[in-house]
CHARMM internal coordinates of N, CA and C (Angstrom, degrees):
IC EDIT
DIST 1 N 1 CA 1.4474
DIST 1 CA 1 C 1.5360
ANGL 1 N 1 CA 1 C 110.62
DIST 1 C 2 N 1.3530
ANGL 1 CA 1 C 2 N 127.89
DIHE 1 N 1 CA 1 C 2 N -49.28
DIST 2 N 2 CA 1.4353
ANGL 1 C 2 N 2 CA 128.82
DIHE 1 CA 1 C 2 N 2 CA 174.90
DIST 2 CA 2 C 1.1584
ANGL 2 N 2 CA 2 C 102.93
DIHE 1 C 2 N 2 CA 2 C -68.83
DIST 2 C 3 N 1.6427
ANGL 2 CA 2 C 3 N 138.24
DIHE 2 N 2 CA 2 C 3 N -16.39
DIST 3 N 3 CA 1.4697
ANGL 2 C 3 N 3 CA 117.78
DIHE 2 CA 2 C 3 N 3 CA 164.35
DIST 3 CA 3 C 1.3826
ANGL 3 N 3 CA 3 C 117.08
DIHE 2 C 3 N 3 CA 3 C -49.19
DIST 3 C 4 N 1.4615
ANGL 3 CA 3 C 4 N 99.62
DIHE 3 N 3 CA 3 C 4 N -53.92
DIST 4 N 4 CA 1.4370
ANGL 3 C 4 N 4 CA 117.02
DIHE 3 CA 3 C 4 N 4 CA -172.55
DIST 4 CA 4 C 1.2638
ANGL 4 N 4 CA 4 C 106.32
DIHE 3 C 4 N 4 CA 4 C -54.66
DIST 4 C 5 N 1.4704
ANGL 4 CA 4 C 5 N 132.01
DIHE 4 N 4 CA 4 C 5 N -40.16
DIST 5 N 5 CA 1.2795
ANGL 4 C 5 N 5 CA 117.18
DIHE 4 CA 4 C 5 N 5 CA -162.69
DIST 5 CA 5 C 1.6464
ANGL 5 N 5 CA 5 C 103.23
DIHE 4 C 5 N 5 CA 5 C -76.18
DIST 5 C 6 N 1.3327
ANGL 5 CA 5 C 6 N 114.31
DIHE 5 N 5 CA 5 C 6 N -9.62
DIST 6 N 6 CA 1.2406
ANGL 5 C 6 N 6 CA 115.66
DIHE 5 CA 5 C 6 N 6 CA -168.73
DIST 6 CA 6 C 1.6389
ANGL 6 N 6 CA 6 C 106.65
DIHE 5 C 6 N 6 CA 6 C -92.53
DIST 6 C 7 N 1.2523
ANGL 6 CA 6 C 7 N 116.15
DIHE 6 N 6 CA 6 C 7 N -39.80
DIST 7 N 7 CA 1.5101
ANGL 6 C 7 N 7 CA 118.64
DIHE 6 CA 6 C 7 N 7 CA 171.65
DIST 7 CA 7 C 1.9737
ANGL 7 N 7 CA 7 C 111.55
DIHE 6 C 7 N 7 CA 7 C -63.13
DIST 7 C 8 N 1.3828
ANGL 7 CA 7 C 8 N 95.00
DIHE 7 N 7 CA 7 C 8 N -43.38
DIST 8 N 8 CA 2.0121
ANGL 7 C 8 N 8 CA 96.64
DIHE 7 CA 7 C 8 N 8 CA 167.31
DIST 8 CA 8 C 1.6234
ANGL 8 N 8 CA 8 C 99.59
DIHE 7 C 8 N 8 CA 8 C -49.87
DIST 8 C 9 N 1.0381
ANGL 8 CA 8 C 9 N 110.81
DIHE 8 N 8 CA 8 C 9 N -58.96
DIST 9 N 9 CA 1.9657
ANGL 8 C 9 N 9 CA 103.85
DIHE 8 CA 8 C 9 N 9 CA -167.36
DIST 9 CA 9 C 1.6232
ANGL 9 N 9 CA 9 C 109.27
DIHE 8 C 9 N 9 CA 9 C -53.73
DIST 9 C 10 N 1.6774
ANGL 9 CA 9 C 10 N 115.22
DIHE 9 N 9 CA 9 C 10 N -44.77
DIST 10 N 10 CA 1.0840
ANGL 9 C 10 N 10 CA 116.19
DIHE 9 CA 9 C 10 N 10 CA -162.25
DIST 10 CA 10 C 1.8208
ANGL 10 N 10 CA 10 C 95.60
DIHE 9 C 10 N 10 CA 10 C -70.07
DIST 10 C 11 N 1.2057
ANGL 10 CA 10 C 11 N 122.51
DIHE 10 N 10 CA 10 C 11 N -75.06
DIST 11 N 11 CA 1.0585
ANGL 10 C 11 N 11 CA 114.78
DIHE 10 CA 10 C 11 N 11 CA 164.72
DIST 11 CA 11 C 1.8459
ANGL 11 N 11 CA 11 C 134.07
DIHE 10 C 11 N 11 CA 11 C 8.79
DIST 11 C 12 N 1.4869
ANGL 11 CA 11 C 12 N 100.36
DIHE 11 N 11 CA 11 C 12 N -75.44
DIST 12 N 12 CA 1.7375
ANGL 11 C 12 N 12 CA 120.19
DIHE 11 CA 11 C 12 N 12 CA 159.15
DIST 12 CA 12 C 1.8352
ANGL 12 N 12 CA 12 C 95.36
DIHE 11 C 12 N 12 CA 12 C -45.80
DIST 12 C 13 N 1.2865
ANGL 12 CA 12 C 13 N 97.50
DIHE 12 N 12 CA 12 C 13 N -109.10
DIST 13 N 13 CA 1.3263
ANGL 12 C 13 N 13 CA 91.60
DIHE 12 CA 12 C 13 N 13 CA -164.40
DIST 13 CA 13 C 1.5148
ANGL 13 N 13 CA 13 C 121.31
DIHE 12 C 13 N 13 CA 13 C -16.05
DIST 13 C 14 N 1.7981
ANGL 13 CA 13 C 14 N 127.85
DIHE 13 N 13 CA 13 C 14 N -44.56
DIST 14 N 14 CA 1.2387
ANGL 13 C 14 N 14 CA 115.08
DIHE 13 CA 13 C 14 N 14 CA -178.47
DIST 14 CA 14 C 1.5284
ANGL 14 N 14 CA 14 C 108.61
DIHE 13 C 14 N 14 CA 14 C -63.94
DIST 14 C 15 N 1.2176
ANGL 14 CA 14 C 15 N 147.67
DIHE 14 N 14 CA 14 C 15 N -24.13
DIST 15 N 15 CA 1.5899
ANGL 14 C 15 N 15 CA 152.00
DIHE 14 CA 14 C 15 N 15 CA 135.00
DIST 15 CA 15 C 1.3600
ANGL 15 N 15 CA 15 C 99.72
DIHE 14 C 15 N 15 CA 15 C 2.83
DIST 15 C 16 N 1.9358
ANGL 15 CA 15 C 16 N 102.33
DIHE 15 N 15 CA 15 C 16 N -75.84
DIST 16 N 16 CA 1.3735
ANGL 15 C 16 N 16 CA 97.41
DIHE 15 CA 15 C 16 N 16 CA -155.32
DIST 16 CA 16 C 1.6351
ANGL 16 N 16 CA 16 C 106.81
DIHE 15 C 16 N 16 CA 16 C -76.62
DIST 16 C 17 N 1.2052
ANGL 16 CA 16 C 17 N 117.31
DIHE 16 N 16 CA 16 C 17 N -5.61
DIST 17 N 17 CA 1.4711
ANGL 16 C 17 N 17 CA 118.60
DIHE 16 CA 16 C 17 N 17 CA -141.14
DIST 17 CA 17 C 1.8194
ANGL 17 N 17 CA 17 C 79.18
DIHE 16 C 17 N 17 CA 17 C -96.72
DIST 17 C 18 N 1.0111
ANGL 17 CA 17 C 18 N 123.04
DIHE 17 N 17 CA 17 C 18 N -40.83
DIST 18 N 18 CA 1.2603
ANGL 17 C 18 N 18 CA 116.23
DIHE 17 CA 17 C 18 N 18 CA -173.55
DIST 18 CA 18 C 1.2147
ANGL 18 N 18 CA 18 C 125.87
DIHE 17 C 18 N 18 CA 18 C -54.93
DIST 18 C 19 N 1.9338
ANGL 18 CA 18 C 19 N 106.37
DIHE 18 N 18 CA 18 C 19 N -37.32
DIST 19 N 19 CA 1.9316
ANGL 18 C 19 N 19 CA 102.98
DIHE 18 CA 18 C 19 N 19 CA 160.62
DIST 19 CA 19 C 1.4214
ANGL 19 N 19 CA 19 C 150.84
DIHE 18 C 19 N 19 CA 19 C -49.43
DIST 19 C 20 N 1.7149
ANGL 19 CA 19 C 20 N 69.38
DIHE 19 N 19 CA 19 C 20 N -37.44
DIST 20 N 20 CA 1.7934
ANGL 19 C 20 N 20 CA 93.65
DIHE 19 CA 19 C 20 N 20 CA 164.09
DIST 20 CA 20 C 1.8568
ANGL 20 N 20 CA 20 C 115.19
DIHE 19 C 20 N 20 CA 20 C -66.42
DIST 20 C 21 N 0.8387
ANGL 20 CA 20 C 21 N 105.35
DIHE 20 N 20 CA 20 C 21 N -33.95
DIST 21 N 21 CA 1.5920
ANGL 20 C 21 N 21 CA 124.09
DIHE 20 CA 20 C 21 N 21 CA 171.99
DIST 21 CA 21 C 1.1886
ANGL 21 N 21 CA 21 C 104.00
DIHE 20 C 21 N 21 CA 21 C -57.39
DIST 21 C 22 N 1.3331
ANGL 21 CA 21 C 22 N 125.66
DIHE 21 N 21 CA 21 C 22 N -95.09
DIST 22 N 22 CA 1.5222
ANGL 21 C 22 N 22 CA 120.01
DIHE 21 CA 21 C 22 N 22 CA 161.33
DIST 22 CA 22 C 1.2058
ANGL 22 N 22 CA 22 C 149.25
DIHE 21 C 22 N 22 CA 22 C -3.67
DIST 22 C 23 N 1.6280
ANGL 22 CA 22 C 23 N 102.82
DIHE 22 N 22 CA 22 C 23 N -61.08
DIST 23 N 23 CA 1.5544
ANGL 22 C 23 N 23 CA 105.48
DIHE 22 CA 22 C 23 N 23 CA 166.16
DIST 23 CA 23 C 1.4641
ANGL 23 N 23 CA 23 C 110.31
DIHE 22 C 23 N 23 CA 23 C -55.39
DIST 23 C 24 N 1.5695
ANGL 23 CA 23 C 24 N 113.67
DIHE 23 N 23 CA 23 C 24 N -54.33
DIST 24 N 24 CA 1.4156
ANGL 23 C 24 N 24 CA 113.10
DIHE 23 CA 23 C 24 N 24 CA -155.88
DIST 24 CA 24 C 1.3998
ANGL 24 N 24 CA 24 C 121.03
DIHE 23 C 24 N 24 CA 24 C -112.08
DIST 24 C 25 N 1.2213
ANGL 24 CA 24 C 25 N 104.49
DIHE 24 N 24 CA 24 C 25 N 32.80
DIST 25 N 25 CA 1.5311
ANGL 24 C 25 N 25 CA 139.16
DIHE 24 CA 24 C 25 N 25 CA 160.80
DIST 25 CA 25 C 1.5556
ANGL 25 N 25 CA 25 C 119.40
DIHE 24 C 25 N 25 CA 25 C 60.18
DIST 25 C 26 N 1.4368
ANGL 25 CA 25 C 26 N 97.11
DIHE 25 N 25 CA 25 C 26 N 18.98
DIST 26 N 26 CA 1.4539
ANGL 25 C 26 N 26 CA 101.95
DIHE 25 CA 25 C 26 N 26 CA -162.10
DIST 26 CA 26 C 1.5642
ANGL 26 N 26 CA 26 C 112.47
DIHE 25 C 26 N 26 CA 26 C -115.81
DIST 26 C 27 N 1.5994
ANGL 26 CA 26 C 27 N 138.56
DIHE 26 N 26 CA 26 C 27 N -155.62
DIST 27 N 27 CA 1.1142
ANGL 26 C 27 N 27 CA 146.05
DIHE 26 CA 26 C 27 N 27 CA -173.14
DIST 27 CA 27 C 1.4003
ANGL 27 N 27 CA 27 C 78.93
DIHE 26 C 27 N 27 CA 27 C -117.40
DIST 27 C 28 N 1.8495
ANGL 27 CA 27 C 28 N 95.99
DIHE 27 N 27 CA 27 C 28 N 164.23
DIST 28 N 28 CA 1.3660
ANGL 27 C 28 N 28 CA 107.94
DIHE 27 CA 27 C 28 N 28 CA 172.31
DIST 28 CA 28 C 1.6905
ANGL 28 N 28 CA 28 C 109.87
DIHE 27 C 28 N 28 CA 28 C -85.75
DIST 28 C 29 N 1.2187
ANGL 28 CA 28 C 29 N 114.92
DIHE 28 N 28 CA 28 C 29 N -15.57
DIST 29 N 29 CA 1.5160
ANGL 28 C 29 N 29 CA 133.20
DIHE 28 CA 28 C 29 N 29 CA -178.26
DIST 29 CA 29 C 1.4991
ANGL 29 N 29 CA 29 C 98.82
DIHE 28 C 29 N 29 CA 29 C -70.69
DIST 29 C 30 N 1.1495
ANGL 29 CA 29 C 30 N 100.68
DIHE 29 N 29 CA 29 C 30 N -67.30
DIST 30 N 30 CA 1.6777
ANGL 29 C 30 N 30 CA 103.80
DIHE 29 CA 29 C 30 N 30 CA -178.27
DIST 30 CA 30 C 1.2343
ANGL 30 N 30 CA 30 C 120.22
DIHE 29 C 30 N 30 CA 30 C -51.20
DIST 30 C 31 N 1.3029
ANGL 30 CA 30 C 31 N 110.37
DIHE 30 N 30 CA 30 C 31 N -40.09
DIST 31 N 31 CA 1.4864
ANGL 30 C 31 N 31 CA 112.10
DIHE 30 CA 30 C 31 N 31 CA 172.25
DIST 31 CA 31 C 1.7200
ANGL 31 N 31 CA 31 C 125.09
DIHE 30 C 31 N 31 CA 31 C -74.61
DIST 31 C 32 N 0.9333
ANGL 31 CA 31 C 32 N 89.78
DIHE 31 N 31 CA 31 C 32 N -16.20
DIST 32 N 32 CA 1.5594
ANGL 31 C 32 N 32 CA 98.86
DIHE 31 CA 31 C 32 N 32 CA -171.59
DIST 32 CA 32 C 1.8887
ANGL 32 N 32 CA 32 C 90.21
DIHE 31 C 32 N 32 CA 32 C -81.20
DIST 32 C 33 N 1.2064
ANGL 32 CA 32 C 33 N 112.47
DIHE 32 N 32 CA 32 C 33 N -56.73
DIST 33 N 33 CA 1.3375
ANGL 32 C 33 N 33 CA 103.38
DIHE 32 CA 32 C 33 N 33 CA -166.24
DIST 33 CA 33 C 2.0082
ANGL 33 N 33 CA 33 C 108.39
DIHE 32 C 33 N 33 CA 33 C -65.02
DIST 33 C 34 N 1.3440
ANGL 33 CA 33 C 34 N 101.59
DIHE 33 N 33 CA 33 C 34 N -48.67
DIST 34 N 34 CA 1.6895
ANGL 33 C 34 N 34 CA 88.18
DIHE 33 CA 33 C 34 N 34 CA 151.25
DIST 34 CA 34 C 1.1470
ANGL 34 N 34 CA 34 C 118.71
DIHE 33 C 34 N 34 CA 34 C -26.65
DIST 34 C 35 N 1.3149
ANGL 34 CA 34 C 35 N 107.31
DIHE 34 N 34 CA 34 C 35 N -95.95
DIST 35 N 35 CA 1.7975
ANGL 34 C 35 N 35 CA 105.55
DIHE 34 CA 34 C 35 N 35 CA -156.34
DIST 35 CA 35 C 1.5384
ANGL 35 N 35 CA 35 C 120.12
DIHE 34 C 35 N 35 CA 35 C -50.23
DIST 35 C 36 N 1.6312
ANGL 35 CA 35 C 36 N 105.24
DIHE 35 N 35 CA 35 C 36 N -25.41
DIST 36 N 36 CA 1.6842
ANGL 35 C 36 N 36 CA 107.80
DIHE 35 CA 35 C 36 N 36 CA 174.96
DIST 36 CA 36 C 1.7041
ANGL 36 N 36 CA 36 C 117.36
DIHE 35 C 36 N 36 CA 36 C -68.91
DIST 36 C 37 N 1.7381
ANGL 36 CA 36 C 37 N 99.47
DIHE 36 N 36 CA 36 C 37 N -24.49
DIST 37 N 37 CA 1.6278
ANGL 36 C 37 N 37 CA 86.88
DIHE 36 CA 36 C 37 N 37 CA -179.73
DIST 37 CA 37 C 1.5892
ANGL 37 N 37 CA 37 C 93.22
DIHE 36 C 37 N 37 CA 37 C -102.02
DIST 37 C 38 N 1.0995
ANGL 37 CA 37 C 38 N 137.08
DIHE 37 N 37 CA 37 C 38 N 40.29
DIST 38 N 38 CA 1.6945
ANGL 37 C 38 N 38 CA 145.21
DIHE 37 CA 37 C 38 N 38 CA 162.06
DIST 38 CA 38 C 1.5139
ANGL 38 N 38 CA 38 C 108.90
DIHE 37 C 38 N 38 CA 38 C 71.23
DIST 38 C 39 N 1.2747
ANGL 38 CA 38 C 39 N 117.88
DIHE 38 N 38 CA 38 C 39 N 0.79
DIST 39 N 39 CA 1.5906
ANGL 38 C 39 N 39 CA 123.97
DIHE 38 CA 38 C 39 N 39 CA 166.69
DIST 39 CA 39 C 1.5393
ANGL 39 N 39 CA 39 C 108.53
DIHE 38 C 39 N 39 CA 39 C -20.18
DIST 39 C 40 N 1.1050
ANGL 39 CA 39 C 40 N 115.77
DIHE 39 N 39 CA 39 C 40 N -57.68
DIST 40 N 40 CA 1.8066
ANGL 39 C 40 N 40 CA 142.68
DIHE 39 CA 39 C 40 N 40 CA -155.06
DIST 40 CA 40 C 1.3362
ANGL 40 N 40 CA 40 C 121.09
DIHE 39 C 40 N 40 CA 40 C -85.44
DIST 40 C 41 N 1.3440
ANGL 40 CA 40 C 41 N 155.29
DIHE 40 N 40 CA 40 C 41 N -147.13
DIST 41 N 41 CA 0.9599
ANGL 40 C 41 N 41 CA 129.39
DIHE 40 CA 40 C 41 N 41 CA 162.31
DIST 41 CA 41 C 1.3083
ANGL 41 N 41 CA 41 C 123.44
DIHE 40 C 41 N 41 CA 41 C -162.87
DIST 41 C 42 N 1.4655
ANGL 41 CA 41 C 42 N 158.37
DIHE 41 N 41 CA 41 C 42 N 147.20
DIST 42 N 42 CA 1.5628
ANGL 41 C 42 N 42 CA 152.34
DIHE 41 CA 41 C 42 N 42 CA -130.45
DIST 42 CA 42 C 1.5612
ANGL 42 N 42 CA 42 C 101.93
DIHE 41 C 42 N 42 CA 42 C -61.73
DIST 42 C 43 N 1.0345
ANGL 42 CA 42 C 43 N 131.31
DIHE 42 N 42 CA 42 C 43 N 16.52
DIST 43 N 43 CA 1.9748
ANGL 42 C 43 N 43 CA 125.90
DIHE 42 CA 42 C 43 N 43 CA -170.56
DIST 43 CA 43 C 1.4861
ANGL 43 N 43 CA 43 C 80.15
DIHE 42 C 43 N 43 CA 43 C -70.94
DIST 43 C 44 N 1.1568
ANGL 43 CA 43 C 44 N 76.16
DIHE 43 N 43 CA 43 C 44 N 147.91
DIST 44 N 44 CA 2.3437
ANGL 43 C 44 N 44 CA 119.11
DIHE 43 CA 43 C 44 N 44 CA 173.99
DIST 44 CA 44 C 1.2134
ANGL 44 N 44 CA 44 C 97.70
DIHE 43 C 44 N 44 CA 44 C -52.65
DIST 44 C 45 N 1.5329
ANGL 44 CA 44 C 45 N 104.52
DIHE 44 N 44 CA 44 C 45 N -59.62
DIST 45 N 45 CA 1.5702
ANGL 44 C 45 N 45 CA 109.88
DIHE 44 CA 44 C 45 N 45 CA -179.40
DIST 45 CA 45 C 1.5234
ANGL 45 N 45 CA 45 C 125.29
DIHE 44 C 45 N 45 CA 45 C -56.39
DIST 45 C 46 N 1.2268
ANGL 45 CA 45 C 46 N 130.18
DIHE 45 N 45 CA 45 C 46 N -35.58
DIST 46 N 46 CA 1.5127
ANGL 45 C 46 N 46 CA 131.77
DIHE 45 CA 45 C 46 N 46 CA 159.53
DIST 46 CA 46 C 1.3566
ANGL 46 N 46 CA 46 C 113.56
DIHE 45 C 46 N 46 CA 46 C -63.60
DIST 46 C 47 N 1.2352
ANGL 46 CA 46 C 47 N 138.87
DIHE 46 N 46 CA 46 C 47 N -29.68
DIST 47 N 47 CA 1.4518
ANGL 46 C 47 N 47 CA 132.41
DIHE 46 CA 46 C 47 N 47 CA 173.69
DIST 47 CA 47 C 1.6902
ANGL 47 N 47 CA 47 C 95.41
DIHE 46 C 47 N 47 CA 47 C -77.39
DIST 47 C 48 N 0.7182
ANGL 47 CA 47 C 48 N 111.57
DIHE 47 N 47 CA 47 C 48 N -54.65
DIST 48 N 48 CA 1.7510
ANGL 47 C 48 N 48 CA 104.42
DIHE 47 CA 47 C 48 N 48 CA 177.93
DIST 48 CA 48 C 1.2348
ANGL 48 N 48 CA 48 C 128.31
DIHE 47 C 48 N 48 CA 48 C -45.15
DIST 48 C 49 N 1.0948
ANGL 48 CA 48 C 49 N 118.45
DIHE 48 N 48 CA 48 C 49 N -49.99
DIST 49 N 49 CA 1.9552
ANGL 48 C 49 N 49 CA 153.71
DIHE 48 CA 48 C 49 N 49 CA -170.90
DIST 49 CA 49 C 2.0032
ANGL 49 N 49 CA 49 C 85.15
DIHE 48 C 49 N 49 CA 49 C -75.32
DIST 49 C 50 N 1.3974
ANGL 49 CA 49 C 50 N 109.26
DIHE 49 N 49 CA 49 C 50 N -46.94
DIST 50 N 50 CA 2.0165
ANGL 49 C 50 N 50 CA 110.17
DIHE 49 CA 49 C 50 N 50 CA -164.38
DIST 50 CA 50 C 1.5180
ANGL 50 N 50 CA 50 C 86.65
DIHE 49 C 50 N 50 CA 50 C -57.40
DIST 50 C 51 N 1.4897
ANGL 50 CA 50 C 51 N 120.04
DIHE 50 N 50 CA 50 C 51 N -55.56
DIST 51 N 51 CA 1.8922
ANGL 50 C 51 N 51 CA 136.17
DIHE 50 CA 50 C 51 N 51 CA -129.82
DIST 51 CA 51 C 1.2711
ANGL 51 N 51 CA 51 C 84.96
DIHE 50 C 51 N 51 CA 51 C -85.83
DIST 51 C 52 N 1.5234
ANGL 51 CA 51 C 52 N 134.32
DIHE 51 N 51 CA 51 C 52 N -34.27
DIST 52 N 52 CA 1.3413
ANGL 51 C 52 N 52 CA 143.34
DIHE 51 CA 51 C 52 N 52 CA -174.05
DIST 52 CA 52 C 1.7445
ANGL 52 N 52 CA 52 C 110.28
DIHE 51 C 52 N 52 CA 52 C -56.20
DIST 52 C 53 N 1.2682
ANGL 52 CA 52 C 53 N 109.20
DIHE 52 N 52 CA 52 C 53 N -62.75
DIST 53 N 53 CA 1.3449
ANGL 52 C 53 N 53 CA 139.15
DIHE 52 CA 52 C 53 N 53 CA 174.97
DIST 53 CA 53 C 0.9696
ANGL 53 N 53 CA 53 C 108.98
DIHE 52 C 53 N 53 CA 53 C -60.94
DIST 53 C 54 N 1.3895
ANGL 53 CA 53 C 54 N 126.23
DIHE 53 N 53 CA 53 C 54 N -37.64
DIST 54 N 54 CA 1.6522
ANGL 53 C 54 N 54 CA 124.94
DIHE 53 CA 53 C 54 N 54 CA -171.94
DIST 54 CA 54 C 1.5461
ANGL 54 N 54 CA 54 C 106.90
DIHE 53 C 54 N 54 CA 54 C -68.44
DIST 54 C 55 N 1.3622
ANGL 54 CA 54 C 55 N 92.91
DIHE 54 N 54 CA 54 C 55 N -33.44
DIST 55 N 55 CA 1.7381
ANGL 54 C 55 N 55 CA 100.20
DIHE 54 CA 54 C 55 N 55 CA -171.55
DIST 55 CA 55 C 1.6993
ANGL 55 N 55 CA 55 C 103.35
DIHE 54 C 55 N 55 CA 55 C -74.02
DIST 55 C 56 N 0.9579
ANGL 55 CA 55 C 56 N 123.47
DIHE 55 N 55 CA 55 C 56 N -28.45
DIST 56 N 56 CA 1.3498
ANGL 55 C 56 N 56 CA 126.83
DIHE 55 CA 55 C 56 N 56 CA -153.28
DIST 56 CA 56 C 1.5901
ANGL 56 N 56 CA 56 C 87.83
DIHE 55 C 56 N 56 CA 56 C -75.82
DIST 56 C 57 N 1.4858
ANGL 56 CA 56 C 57 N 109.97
DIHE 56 N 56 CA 56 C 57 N -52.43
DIST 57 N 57 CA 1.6728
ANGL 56 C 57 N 57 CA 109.69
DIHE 56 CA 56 C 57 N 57 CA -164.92
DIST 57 CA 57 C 1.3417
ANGL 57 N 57 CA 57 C 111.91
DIHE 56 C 57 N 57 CA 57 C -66.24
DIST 57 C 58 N 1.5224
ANGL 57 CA 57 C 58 N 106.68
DIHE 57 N 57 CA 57 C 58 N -24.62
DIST 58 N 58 CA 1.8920
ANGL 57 C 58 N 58 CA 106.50
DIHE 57 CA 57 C 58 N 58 CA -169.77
DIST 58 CA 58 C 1.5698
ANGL 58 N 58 CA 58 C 93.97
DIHE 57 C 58 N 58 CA 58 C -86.31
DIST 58 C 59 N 1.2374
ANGL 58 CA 58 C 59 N 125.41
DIHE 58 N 58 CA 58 C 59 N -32.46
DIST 59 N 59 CA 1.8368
ANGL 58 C 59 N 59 CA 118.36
DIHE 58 CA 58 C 59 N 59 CA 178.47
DIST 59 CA 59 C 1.7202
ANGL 59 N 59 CA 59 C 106.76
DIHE 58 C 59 N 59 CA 59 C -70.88
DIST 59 C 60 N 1.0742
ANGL 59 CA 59 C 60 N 119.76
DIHE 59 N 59 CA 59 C 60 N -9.53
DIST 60 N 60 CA 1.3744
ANGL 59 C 60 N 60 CA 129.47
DIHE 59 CA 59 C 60 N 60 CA 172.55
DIST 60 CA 60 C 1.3350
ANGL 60 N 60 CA 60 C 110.00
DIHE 59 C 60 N 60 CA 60 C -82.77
DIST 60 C 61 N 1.5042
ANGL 60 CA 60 C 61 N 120.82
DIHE 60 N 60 CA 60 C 61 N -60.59
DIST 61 N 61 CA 1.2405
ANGL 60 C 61 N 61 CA 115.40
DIHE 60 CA 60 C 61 N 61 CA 150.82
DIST 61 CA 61 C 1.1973
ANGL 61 N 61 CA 61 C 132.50
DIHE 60 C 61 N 61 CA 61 C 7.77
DIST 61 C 62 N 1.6645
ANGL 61 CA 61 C 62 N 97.22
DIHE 61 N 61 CA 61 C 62 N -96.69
DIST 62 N 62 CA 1.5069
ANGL 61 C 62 N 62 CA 136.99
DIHE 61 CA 61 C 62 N 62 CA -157.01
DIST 62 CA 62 C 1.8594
ANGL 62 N 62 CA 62 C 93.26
DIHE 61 C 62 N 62 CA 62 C -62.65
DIST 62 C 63 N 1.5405
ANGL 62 CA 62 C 63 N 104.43
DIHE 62 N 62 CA 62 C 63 N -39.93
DIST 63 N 63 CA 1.7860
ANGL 62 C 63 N 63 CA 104.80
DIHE 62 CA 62 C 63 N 63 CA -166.39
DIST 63 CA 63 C 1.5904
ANGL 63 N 63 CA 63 C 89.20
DIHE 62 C 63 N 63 CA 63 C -58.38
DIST 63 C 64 N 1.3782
ANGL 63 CA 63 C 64 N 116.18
DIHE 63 N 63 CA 63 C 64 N -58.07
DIST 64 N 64 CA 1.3022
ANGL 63 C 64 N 64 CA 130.78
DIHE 63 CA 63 C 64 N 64 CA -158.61
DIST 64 CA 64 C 2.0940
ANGL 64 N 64 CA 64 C 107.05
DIHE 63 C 64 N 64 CA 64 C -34.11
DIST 64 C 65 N 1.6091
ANGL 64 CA 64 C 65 N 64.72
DIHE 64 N 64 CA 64 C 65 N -65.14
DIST 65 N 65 CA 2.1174
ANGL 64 C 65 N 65 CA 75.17
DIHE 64 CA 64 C 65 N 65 CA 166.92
DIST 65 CA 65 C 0.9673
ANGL 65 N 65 CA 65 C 124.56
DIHE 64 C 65 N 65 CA 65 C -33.60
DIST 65 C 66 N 1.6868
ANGL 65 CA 65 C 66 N 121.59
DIHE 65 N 65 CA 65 C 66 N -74.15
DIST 66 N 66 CA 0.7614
ANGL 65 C 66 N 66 CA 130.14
DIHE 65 CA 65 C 66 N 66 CA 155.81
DIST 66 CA 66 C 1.4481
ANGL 66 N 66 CA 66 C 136.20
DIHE 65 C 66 N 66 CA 66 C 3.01
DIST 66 C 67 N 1.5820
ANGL 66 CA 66 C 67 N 107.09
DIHE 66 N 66 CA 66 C 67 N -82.84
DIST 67 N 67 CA 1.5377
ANGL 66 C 67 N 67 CA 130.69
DIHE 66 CA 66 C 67 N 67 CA 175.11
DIST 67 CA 67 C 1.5882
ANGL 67 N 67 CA 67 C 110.98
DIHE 66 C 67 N 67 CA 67 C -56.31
DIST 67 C 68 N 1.3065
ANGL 67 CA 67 C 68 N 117.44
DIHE 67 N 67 CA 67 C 68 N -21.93
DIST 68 N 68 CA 1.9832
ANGL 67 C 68 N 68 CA 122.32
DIHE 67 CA 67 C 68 N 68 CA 173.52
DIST 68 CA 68 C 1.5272
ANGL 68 N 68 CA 68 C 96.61
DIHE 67 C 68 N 68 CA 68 C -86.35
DIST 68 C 69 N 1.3608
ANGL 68 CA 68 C 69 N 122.68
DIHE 68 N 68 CA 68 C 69 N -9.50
DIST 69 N 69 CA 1.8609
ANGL 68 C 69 N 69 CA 103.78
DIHE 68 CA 68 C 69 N 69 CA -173.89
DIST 69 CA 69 C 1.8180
ANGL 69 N 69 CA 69 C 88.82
DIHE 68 C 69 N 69 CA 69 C -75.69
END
COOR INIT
IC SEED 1 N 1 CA 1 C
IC BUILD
């Protein structure tokens, strides 16, 4: 059941994560590794789009765990 709740979140967030995609023509992967090695630059929207992604990988995580108990 907490998998699930964790695949529902990931899900949402990929929603939002996809606009960000869109506008700026890129992957969220690609972008993420941009903006982490400073390629990119202080916009609202890249701290948002990073915190977005961040969540996605740590709920991936946690499912992951999960699925080895």
């Amino acid at each position: 059941m907490e998998t699930a709740k964790y695949r529902d979140s990931i899900d949402q967030i990929n929603c939002e994560l996809e606009k960000f995609e869109t506008t700026y023509k890129m992957s969220s992967d690609q972008f993420y590794q941009k903006f982490e090695a400073g390629e990119l630059g202080d916009d609202e929207d890249f701290f948002e789009w990073s915190g977005l992604y961040e969540n996605v990988l740590l709920y991936k995580k946690k499912g992951e765990r999960l699925n080895r108990r």
